[in-house]
LUMDREN-79556 format. One record per atom (N, C-alpha, C, CB): residue number from 1; x, y, z. Coordinates in steps of 0.05 Angstrom, whole numbers, m for minus. Atoms other than C-alpha are relative to their C-alpha. Glycine has a CB too. Layout:
<rs>
+-----+--------+--------+--------+
: seq :     px :     py :     pz :
+-----+--------+--------+--------+
: NUM :      X :      Y :      Z :
...
+-----+--------+--------+--------+
</rs>
This chain:
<rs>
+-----+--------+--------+--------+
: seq :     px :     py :     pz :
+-----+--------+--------+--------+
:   1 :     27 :     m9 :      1 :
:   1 :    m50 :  m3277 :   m527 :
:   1 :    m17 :    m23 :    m10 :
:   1 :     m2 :     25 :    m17 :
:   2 :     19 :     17 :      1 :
:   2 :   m109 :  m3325 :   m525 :
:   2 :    m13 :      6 :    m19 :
:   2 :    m12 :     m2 :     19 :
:   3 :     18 :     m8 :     19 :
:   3 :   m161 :  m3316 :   m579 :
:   3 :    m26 :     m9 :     13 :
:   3 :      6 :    m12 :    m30 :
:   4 :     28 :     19 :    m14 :
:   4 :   m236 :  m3332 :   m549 :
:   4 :    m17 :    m15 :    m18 :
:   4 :    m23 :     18 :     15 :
:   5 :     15 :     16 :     22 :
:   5 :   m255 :  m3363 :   m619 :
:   5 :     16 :    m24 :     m7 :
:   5 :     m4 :     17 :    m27 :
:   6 :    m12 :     24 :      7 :
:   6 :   m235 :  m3431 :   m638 :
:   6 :     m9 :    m11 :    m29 :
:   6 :     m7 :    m20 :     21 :
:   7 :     10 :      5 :     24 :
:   7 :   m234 :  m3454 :   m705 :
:   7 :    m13 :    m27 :      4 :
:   7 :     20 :      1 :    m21 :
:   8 :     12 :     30 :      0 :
:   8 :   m282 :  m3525 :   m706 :
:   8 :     22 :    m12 :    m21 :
:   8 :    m36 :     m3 :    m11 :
:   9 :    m12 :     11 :     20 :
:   9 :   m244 :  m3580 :   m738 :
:   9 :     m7 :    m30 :     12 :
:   9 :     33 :     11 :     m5 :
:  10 :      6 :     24 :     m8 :
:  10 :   m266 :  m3652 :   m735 :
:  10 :     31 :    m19 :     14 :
:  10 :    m15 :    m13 :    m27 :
:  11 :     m9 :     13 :    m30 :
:  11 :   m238 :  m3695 :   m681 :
:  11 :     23 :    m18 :    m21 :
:  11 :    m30 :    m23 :     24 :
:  12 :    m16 :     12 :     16 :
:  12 :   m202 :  m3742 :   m733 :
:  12 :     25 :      8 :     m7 :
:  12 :    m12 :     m3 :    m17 :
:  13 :    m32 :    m19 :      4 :
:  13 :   m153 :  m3687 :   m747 :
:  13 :     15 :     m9 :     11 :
:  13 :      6 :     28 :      8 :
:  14 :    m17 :    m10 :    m20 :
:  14 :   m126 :  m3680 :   m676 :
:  14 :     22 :    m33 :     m1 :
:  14 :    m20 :     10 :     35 :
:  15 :    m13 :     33 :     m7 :
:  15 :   m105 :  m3766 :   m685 :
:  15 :     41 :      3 :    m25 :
:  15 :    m37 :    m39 :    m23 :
:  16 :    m30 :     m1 :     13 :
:  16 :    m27 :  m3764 :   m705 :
:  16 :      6 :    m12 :    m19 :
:  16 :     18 :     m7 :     14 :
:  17 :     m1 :     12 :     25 :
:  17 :    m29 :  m3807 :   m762 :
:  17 :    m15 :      8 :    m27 :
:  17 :     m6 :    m23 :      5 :
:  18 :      4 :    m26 :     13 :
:  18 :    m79 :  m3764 :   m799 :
:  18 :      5 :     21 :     m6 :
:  18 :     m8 :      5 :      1 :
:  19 :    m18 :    m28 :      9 :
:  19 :    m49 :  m3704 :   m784 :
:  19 :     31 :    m11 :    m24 :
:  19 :     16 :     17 :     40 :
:  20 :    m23 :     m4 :      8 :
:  20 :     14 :  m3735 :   m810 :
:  20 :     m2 :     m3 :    m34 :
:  20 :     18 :    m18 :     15 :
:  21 :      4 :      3 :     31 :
:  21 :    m14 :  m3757 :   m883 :
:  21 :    m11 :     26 :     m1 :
:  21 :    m20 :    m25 :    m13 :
:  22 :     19 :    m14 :     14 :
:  22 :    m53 :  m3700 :   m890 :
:  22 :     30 :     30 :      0 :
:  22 :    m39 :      5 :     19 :
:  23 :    m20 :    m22 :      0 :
:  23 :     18 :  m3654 :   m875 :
:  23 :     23 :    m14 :    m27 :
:  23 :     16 :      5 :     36 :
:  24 :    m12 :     12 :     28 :
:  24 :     55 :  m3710 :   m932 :
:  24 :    m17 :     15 :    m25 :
:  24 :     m3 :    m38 :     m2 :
:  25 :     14 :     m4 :     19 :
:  25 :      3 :  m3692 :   m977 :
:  25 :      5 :     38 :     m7 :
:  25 :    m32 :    m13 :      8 :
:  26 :     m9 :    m26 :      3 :
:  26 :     11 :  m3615 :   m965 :
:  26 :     33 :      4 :     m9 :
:  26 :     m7 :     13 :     28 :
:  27 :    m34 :      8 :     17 :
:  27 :     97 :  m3629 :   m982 :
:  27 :     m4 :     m3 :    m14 :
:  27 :     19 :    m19 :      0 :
:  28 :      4 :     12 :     31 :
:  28 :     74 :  m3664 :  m1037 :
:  28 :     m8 :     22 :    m21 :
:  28 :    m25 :    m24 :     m1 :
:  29 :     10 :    m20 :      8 :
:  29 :     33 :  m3603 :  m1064 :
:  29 :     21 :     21 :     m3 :
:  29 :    m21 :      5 :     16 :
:  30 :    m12 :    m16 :      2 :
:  30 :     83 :  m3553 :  m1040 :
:  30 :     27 :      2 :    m24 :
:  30 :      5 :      1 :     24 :
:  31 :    m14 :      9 :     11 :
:  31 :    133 :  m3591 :  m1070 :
:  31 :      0 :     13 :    m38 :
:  31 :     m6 :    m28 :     10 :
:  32 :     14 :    m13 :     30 :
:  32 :    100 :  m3583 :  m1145 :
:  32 :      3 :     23 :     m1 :
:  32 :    m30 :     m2 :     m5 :
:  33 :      7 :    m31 :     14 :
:  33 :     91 :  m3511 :  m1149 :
:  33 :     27 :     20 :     11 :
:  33 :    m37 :     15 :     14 :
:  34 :    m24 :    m15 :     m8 :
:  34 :    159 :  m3487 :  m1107 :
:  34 :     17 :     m6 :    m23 :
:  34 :     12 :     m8 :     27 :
:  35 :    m12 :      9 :     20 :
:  35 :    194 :  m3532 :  m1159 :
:  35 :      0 :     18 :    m35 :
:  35 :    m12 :    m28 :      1 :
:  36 :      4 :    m17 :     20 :
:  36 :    161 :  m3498 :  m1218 :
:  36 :     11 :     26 :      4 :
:  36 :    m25 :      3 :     m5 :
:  37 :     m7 :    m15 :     m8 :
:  37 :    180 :  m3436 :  m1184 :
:  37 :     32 :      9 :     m9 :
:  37 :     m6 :     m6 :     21 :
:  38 :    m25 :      8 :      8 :
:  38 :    245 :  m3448 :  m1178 :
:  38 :     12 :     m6 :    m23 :
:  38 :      4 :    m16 :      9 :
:  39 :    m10 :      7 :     32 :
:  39 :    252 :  m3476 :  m1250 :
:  39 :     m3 :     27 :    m15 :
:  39 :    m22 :    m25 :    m17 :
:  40 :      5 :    m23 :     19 :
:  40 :    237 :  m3401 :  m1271 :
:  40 :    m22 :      5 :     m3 :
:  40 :      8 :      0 :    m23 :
:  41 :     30 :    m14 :     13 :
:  41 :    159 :  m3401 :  m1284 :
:  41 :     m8 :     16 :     28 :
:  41 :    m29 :    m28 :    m13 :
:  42 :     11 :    m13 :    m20 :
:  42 :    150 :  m3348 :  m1239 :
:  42 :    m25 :      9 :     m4 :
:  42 :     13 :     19 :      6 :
:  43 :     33 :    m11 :      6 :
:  43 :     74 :  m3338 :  m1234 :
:  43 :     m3 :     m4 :     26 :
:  43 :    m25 :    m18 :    m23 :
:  44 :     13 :     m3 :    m24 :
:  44 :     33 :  m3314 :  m1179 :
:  44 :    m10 :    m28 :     15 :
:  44 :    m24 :     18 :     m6 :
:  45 :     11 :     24 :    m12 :
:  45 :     m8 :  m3382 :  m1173 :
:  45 :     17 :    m17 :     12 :
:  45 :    m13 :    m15 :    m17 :
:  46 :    m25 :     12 :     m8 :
:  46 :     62 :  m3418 :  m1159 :
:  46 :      7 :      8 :     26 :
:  46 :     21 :      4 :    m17 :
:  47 :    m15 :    m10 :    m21 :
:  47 :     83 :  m3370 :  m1107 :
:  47 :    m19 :     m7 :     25 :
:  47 :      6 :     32 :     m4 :
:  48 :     18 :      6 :    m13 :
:  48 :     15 :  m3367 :  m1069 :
:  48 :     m8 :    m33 :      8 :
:  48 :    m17 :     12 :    m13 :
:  49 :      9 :     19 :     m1 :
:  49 :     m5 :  m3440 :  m1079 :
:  49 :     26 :    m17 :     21 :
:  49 :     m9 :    m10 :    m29 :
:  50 :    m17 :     15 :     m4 :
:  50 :     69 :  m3471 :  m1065 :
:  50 :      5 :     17 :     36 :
:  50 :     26 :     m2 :    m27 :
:  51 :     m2 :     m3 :    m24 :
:  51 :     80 :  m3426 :   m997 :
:  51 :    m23 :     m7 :     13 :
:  51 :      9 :     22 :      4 :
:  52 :     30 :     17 :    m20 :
:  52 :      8 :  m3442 :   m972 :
:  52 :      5 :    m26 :     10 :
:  52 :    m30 :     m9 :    m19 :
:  53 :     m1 :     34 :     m5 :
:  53 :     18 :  m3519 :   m973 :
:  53 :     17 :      0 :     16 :
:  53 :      7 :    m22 :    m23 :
:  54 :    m27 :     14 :    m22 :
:  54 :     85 :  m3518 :   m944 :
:  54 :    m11 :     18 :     25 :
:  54 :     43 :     10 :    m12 :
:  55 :     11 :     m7 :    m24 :
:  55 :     45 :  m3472 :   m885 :
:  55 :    m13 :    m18 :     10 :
:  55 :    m14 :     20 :     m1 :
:  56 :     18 :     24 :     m6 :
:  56 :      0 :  m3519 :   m884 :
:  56 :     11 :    m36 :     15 :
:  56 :    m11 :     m4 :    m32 :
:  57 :    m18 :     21 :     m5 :
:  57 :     44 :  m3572 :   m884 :
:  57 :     14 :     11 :     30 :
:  57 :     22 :     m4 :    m27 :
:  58 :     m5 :    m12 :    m33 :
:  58 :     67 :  m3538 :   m814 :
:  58 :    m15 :     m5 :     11 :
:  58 :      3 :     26 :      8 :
:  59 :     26 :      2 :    m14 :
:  59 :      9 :  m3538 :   m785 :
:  59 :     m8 :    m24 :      3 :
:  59 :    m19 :     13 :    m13 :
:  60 :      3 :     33 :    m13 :
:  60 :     m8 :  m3608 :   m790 :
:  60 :     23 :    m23 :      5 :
:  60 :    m18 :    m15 :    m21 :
:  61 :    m36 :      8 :    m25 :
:  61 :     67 :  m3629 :   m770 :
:  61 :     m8 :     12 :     16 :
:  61 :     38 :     11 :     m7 :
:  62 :      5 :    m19 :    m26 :
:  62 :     49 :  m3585 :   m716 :
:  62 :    m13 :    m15 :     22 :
:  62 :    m20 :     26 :     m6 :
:  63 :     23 :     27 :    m16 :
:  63 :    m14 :  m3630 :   m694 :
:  63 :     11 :    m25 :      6 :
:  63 :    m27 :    m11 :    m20 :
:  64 :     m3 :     40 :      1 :
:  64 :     14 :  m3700 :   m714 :
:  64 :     18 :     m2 :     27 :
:  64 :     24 :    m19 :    m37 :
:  65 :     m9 :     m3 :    m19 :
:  65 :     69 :  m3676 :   m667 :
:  65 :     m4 :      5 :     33 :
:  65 :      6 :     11 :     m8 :
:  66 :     17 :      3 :    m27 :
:  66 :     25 :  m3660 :   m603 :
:  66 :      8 :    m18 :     17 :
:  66 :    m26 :     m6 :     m3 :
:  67 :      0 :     19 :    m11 :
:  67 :     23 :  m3723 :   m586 :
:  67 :     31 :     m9 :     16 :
:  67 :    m10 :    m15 :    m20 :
:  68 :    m31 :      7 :    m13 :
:  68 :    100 :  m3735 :   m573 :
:  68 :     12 :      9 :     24 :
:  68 :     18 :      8 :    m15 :
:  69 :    m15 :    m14 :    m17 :
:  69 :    112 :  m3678 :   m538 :
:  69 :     m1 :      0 :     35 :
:  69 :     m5 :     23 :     m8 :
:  70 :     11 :      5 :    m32 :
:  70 :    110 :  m3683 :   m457 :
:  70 :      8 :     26 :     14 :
:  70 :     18 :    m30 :     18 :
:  71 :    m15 :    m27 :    m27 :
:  71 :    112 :  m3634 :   m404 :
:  71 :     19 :     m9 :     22 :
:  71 :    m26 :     14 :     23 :
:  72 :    m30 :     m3 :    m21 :
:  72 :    162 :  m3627 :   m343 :
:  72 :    m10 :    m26 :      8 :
:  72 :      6 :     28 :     29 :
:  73 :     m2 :     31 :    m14 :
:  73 :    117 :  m3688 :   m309 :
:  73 :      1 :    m18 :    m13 :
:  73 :    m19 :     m9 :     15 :
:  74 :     m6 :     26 :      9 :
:  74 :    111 :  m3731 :   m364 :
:  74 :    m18 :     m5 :    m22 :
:  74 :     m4 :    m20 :     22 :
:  75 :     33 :     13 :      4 :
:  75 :     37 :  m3725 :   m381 :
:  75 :      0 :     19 :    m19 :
:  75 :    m29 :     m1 :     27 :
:  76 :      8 :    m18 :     13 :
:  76 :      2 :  m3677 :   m431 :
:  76 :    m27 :     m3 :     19 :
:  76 :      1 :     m3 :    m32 :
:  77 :     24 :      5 :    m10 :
:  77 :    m65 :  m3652 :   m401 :
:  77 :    m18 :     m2 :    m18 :
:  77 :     m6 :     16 :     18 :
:  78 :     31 :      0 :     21 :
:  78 :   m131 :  m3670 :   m429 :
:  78 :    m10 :     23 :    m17 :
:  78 :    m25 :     m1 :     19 :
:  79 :     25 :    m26 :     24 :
:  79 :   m174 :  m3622 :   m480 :
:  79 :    m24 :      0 :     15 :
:  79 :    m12 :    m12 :    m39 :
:  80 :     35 :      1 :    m19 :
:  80 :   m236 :  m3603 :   m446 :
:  80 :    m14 :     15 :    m20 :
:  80 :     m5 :     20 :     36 :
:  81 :     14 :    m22 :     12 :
:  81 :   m288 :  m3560 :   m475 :
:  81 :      4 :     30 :      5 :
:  81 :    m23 :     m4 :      5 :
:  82 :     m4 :    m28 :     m8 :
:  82 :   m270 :  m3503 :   m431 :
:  82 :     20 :      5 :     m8 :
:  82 :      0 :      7 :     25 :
:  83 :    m32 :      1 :      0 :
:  83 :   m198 :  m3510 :   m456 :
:  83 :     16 :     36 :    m21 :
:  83 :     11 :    m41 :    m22 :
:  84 :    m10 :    m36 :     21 :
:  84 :   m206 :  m3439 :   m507 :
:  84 :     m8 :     19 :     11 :
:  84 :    m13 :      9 :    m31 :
:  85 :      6 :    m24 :    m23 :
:  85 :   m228 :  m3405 :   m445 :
:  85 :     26 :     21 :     12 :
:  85 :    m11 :    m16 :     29 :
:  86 :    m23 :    m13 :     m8 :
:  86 :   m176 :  m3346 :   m422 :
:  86 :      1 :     m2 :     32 :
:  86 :      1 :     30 :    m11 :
:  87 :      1 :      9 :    m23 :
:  87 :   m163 :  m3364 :   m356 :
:  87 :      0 :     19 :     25 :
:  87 :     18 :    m16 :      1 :
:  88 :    m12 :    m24 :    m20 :
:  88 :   m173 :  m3311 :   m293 :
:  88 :     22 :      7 :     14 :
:  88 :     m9 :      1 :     16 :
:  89 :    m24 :     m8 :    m12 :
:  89 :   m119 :  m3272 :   m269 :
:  89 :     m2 :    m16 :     32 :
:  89 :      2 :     36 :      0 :
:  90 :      0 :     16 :    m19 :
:  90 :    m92 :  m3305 :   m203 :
:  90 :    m13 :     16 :     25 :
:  90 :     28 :    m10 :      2 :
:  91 :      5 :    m22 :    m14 :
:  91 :    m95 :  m3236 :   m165 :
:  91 :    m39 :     m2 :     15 :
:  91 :      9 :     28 :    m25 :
:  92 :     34 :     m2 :     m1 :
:  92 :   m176 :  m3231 :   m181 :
:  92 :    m15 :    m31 :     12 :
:  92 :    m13 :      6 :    m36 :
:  93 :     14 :     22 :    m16 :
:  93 :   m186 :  m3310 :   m154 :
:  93 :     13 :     m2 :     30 :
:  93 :      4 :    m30 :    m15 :
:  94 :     m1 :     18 :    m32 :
:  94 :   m152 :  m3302 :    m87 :
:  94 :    m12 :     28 :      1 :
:  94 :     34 :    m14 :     24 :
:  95 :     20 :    m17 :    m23 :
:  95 :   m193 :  m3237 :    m64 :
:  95 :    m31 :     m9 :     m9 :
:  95 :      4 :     40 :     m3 :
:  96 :     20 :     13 :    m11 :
:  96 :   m251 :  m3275 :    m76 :
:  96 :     m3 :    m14 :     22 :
:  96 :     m6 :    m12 :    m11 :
+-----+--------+--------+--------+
</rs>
């Protein structure tokens, strides 16, 4: 399922070497407060804060990763603007 809202996020993100510090930096974070965790200080802020980051930390491994990945031909296709558009069923463009 498509969503027709896109979150904005500056363009800088989507570059794989940003994403990838900014997902170290989320480890780094998660790191801290799972640790405490783990050591016994069980407190809310630990639980919340340390699983966020390491989500987080997904998410921009997620992006940095993009880049690597290829399809069957080879290529990845471009980003367009129309690209968070849900696309018409096939049915409804051939009886036009």
């Amino acid at each position: 399922m498509r969503l027709k809202f896109v979150f904005p996020l500056p363009r800088f993100v989507f570059h794989p070497v940003t994403s990838a510090t900014i997902a170290v930096v989320h480890g780094y974070l998660a790191y801290g407060h799972l640790t405490k965790l783990i050591a016994g200080e069980a407190q809310w802020l630990h639980i919340w804060k340390g699983f966020g980051a390491l989500f987080g930390a997904y998410v921009f491994t997620a992006l940095a990763s993009r880049r690597s990945a290829t399809s069957a031909k080879g290529i990845l296709p471009k980003e367009t603007e129309d690209s968070h558009r849900v696309p018409e069923p096939k049915a409804a463009l051939a009886s036009n």
